[in-house]
C-alpha positions in Angstrom: 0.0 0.0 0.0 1.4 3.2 -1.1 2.9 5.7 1.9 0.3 8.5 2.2 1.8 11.9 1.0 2.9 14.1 4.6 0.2 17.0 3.8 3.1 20.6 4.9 5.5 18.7 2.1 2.5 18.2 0.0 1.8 22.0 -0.2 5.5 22.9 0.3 5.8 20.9 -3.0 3.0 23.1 -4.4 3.8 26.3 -3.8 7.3 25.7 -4.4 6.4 24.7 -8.5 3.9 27.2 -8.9 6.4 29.8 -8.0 9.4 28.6 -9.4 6.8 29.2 -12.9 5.7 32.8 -11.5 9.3 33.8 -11.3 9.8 32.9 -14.6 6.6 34.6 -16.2 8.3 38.0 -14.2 11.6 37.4 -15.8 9.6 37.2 -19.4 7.8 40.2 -18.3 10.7 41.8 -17.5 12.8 40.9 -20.6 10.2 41.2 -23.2 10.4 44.6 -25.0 6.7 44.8 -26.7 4.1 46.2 -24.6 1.6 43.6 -25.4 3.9 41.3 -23.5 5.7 43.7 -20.9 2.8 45.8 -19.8 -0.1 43.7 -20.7 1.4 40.2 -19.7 0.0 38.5 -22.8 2.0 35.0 -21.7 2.0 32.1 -19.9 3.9 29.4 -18.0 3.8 26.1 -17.2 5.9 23.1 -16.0 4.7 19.5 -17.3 6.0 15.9 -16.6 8.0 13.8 -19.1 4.5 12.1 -19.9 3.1 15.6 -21.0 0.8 15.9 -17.5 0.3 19.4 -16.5 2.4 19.5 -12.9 2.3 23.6 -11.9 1.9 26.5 -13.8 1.3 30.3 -13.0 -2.1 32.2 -12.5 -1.6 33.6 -16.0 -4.0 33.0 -18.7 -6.3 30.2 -18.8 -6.8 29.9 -22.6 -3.0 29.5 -23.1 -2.6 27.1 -20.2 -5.7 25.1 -20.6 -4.0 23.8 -23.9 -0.2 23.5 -23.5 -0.3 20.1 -23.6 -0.8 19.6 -26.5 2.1 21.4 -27.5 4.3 19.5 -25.7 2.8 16.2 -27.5 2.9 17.6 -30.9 6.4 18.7 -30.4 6.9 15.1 -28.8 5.8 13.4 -32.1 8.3 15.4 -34.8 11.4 15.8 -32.6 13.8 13.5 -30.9 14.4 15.8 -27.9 18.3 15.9 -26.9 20.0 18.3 -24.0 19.9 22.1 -24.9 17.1 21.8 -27.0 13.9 24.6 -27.5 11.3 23.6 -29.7 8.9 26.3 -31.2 5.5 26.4 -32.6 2.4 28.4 -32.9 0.8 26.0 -35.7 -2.6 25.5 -34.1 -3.0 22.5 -36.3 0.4 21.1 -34.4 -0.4 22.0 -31.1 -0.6 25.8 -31.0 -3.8 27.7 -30.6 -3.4 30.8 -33.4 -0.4 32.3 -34.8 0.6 35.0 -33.2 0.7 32.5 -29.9 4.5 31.6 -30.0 4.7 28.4 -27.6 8.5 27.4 -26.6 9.1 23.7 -25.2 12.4 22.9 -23.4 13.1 19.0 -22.6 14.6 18.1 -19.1 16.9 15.8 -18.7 17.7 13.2 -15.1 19.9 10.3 -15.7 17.9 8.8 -18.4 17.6 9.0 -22.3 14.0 10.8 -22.3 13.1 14.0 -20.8 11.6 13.6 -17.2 10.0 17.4 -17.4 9.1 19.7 -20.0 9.1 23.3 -19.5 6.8 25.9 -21.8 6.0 29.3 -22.2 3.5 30.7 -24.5 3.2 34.0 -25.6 1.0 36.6 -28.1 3.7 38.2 -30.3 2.0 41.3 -31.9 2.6 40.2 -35.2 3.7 37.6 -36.9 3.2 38.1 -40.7 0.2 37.5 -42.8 -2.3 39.5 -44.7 -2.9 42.5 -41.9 -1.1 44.0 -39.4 -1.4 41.8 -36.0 -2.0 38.9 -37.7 -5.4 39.2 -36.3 -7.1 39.7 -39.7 -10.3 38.6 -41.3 -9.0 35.8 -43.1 -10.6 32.7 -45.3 -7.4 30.5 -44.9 -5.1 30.0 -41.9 -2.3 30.8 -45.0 -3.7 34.5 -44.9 -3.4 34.9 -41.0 0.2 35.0 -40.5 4.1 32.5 -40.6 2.8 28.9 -39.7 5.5 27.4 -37.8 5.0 23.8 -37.1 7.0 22.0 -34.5 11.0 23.1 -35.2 14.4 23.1 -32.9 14.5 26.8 -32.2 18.0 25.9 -30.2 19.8 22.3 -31.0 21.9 20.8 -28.8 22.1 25.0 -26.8 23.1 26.3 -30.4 20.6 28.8 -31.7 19.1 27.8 -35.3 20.3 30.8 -37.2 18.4 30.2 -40.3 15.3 29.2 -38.5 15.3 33.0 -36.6 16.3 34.4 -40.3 13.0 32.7 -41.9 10.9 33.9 -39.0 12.2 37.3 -38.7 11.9 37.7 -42.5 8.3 36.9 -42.2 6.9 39.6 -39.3 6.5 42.9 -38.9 8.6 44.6 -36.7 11.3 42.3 -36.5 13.2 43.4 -34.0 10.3 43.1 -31.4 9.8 39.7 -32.8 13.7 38.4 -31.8 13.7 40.4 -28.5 10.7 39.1 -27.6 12.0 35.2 -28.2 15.0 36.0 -26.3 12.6 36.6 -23.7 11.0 33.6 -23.7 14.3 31.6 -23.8 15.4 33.5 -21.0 12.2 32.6 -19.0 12.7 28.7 -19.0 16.5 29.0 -18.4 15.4 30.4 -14.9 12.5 27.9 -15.0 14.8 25.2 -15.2 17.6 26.1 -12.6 14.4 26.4 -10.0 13.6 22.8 -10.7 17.0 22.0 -10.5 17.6 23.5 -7.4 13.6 21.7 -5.8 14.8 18.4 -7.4 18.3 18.8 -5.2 16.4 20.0 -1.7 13.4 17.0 -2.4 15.5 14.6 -4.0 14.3 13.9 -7.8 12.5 10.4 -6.9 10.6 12.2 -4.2 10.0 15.3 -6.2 8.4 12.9 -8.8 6.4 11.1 -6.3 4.7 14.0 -4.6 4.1 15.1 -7.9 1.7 11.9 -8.3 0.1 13.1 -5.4 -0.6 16.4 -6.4 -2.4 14.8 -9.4 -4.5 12.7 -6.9 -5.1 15.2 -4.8 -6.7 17.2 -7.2 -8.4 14.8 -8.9 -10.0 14.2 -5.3 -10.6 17.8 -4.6 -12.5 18.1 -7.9 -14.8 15.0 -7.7 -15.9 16.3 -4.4 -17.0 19.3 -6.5 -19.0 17.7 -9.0 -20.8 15.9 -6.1 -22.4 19.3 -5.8 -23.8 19.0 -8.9 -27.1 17.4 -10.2 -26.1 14.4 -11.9 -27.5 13.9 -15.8 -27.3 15.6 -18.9 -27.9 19.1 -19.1 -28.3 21.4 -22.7 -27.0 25.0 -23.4 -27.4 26.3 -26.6 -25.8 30.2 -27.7 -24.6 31.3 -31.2 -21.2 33.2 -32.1 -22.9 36.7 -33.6 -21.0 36.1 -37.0 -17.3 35.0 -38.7 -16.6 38.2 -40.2 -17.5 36.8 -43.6 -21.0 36.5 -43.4 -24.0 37.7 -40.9 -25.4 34.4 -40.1 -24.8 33.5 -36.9 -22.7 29.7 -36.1 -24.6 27.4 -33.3 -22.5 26.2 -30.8 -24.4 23.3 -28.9 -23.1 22.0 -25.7 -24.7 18.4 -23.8 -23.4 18.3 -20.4 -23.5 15.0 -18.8 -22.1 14.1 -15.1 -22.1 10.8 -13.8 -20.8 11.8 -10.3 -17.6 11.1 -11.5 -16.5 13.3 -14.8 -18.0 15.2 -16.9 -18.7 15.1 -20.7 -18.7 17.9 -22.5 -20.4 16.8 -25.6 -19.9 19.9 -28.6 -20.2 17.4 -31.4 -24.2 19.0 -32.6 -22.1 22.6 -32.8 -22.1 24.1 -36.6 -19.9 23.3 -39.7 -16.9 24.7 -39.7 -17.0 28.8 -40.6 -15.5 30.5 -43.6 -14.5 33.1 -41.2 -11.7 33.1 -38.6 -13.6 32.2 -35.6 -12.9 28.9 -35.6 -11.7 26.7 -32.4 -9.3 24.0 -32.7 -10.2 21.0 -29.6 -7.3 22.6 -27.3 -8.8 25.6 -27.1 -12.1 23.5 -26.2 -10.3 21.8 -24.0 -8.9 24.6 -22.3 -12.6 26.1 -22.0 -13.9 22.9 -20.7 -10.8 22.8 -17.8 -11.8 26.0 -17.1 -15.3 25.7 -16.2 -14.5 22.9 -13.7 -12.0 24.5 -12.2 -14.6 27.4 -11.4 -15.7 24.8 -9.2 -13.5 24.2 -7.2 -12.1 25.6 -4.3 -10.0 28.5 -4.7 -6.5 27.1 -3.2 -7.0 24.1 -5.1 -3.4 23.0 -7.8 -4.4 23.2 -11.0 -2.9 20.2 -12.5 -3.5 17.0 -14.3 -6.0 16.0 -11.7 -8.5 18.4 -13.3 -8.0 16.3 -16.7 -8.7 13.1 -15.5 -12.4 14.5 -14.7 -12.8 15.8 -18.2 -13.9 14.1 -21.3 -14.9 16.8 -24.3 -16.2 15.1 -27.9 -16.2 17.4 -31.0 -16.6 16.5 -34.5 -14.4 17.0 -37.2 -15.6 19.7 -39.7 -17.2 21.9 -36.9 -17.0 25.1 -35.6 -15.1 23.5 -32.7 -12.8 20.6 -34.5 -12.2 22.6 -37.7 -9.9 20.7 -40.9 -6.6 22.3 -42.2 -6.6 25.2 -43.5 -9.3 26.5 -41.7 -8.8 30.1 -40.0 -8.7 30.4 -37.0 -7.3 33.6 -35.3 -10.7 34.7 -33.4 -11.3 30.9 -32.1 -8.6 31.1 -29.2 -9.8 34.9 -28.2 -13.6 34.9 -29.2 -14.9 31.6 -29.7 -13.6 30.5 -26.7 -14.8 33.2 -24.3 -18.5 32.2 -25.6 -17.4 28.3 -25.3 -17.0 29.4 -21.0 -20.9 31.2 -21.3 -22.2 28.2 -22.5 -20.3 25.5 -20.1 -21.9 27.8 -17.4 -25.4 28.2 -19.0 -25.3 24.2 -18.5 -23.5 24.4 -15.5 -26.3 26.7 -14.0 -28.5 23.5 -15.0 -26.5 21.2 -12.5 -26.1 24.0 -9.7 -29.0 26.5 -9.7 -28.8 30.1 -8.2 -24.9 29.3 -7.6 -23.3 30.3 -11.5 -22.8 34.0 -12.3 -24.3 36.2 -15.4 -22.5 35.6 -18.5 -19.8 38.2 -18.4 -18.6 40.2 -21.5 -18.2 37.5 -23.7 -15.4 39.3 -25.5 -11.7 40.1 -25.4 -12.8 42.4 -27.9 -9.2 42.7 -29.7 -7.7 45.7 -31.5 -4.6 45.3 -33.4 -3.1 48.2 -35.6 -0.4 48.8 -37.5 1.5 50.0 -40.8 4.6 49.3 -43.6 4.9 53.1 -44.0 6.0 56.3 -43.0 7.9 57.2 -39.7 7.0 54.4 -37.5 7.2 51.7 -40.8 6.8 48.2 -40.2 5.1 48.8 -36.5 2.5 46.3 -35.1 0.6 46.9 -31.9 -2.1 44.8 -30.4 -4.5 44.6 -27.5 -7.5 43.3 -25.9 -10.4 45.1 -24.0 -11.9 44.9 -21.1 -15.7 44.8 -20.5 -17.7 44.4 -17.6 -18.2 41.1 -15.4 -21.3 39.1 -14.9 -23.1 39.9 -11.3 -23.2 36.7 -9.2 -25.4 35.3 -6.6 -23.1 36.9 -3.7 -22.2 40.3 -5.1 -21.9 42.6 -8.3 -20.0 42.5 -11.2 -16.8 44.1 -11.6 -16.4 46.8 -14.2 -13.7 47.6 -17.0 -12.3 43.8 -16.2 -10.7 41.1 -18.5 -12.9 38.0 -17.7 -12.5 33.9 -18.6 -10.2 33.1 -20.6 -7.8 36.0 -21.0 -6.5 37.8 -17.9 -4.4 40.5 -19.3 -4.2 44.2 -18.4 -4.5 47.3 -19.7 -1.6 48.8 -21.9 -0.7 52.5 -20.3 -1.8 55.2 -21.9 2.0 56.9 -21.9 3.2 53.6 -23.3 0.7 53.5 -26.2 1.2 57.4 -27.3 4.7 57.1 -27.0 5.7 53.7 -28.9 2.8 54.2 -31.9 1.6 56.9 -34.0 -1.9 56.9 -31.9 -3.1 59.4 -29.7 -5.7 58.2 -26.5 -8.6 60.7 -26.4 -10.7 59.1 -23.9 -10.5 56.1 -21.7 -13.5 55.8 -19.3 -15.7 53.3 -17.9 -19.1 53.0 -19.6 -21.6 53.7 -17.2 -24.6 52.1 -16.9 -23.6 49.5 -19.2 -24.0 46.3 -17.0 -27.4 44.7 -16.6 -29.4 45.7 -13.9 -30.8 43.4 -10.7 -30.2 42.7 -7.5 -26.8 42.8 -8.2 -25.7 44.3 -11.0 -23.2 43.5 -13.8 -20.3 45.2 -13.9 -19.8 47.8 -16.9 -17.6 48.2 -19.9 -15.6 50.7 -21.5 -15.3 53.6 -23.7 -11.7 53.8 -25.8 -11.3 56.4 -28.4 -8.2 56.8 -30.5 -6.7 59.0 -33.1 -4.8 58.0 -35.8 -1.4 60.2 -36.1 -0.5 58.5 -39.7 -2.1 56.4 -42.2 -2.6 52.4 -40.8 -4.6 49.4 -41.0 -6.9 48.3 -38.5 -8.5 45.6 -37.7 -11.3 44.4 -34.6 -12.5 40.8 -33.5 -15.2 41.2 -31.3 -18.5 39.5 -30.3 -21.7 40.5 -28.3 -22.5 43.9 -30.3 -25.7 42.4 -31.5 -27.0 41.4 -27.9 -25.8 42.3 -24.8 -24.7 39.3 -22.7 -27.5 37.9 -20.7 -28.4 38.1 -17.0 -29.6 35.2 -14.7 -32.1 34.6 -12.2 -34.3 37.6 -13.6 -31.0 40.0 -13.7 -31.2 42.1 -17.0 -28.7 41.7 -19.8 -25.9 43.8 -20.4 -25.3 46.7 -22.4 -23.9 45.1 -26.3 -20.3 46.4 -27.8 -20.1 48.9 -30.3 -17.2 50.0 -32.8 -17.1 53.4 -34.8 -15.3 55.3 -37.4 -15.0 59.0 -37.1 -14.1 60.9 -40.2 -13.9 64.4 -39.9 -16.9 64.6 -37.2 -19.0 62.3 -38.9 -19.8 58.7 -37.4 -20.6 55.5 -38.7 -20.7 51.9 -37.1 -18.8 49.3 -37.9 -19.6 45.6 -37.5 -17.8 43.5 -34.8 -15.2 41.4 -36.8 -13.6 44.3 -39.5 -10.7 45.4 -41.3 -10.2 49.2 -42.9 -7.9 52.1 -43.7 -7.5 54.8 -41.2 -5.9 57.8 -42.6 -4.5 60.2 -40.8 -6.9 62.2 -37.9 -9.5 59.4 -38.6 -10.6 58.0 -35.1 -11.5 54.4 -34.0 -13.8 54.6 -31.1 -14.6 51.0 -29.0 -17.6 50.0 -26.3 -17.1 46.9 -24.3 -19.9 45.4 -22.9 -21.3 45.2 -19.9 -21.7 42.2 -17.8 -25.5 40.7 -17.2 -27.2 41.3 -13.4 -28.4 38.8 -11.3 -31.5 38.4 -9.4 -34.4 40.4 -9.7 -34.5 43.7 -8.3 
């Protein structure tokens, strides 16, 4: 019978891994030169077993985290992994999510021939090639959203891959960014790896293993106990992405629920065919949705590890919305699709747990990206993401001008945005008013206005400018988005997923949604 796990080393063990990856998200954030990544922290971290088993990561961003695994299988499957190597991807067909998500792997060696751990970092470059600036564009084919980089040595043996860098570099705008940035990355799991190092030397590297197995169990334990406050059966949520940028019609996205007691089923396989449009979701983003939603769950403290897998089974279909087939695009799945994929796992979660789950939030990273070959600031490329306003919940209201699910970036400072980019920050103010009302009410979104200082391309993904997102238990819905053009005083509105010229003294202005109420007032 196996030697129960002594509970302070237990959590020792914890907190020592899930630090050792914070200190390496703050030495990315600290080494990275683009403010997407430096000021908005548009990356994540995470530590995995030789077997590819989630073991500790950082409270970064759950869309990137939710689906690192599969990077580290994909990269598993095209390359024999030796000392000094770093992998790189950001094919989402190979284990990445979208382009512009650069995902770095780094084998660790013991005394064996096969890594025991795998360190990985993934982060949103702000460009990375393709058909608009950001990379973020309304494409028909993956081939127009940016460089597809399937799983490559970056670093071979601890010598960089010169003529990889060259390809990739030749490929992006703002190139110098781009290598800075990777350096950053690197530097990131080099620290990442002398603080395992150093745990596997105070723990001893059998023991170290071993109490890793019992963080798995323990979370797997910890999130049964969760689900057993859950009505068991199968429960159906139905909601519809507003449009793919192509066409107006909106794409079903059909979730049945089932829990036995002891997992739960997330069933997507009735969502719609596959769009034309970039708002397609490849299954690790669906996955990551679906890890999400059960870890809302659970208790707060609780590690998020490979435990929480083992209590997950999610079934697409190929040719969907959700499972899409090469070369499908796919830029707005990992930052729109999935956002809506959390409102419906807790519209059927509501199902299993009355009166406990919260309004639907925002349902939107709403995502800007600008950016130009010409003039004095050529080849620049700047992106972000919005907040909007939270859903209200059955304790207490929802908080305003927040990022929400599955992104949990902040805002870029107004100094840093007027001083790197030809763009000038007229307003930025919470839109008041805009959550739904109740007994608690949602939280409310914001109002961005911006001047253009040069001719550039810009391009929006949003969702929920049609309808606001919707309250719960009699709360009122939210407040919708809105984007418009200003040209010289006069206004027009501009649909949620767009591309278009701004020349210069044109202005872009942006409302977030609010955040549905709950309860009846």
């Amino acid at each position: 019978m196996a030697k129960a796990p002594d509970p302070v080393r237990l959590e020792i063990c914890h907190s020592l891994l899930a630090a050792a990856c914070e200190q390496a998200g703050m030495r990315l954030q600290s080494s990275a030169v683009s403010p997407n990544i430096r000021e908005r922290r548009d990356f994540s971290i995470a530590l995995f077993d030789g077997a590819a088993r989630l073991v500790a990561q950082a409270a970064h961003i759950p869309v990137h985290l939710g689906s690192a695994a599969d990077a580290v299988t994909a990269a598993c499957r095209v390359i024999q992994f030796a000392p000094g190597d770093v992998a790189l991807l950001n094919d989402p067909y190979q284990g990445g999510t979208h382009l512009p998500d650069l995902t770095m792997v780094v084998p660790v060696f013991g005394r064996g021939r096969k890594p025991e751990w795998f360190l990985v970092n993934r982060a949103h470059h702000a460009d990375v090639g393709g058909g608009t600036p950001g990379s973020m564009g309304i494409a028909s084919d993956i081939y127009g959203e940016g460089f597809i980089i399937p799983p490559v040595l970056f670093r071979h043996r601890g010598r960089l891959q010169h003529d990889v860098q060259r390809l990739l570099l030749n490929n992006v705008r703002g190139a110098r960014e781009r290598r800075l940035d990777l350096a950053a990355q690197e530097a990131s799991l080099v620290l990442l790896a002398e603080r395992l190092a150093m745990l596997s030397a105070d723990f001893g590297a059998r023991q170290l293993q071993r109490y890793q197995g019992h963080l798995f169990d323990y979370t797997e334990r910890l999130g049964r106990a969760a689900l057993g406050g859950l009505r068991r059966g199968t429960f159906l949520a139905v909601d519809a992405m507003e449009d793919d940028g192509l066409s107006r019609a909106p794409l079903p996205l059909r979730l049945s629920l089932n829990n036995d007691g002891r997992r739960l089923r997330f069933d997507w396989s009735k969502s719609g065919p596959q769009a034309r449009g970039p708002v397609n979701a490849n299954r690790s983003v669906v996955m990551a949705a679906c890890v999400y939603a059960l870890r809302c769950l659970c208790p707060q403290r609780l590690p998020t590890n490979e435990g929480l897998f083992r209590l997950i089974e999610v079934v697409t279909k190929r040719g969907t919305l959700l499972d899409p087939v090469w070369p499908a695009p796919v830029a707005a799945g990992n930052v729109e699709t999935s956002q809506r994929l959390v409102d419906v796992c807790l519209q059927a979660l509501a199902k299993a747990k009355p009166l406990a789950m919260p309004a639907c939030s925002a349902g939107t990273m709403s995502n800007l990206s600008m950016g130009s070959s010409e003039g004095p600031h050529a080849a620049f490329a700047f992106y972000e993401t919005l907040p909007g306003g939270a859903g209200a919940g059955p304790m207490r209201a929802g908080r305003s001008a927040v990022q929400t699910h599955m992104t949990n970036t902040r805002n870029t400072p107004v100094e840093e945005f007027e001083q790197s980019y030809p763009l000038r920050v007229e307003s930025l103010t919470v839109r008041l008013l805009s959550g739904g009302a109740g007994a608690r009410r949602g939280g409310c979104g914001i109002r961005k206005r911006l001047r253009a200082m040069q001719a550039m391309t810009a391009t929006f993904l949003g969702e929920r400018h049609l309808h606001g997102p919707p309250g719960a238990s009699g709360g009122s819905a939210g407040l919708p988005g809105a984007l418009w053009h200003e040209v010289r005083g006069r206004r027009k509105r501009l649909p949620s997923k767009c591309s278009l010229k701004l020349a210069a003294g044109e202005v872009l202005e942006v409302f977030t949604p609010g955040g549905g109420g709950h309860g009846r007032t």
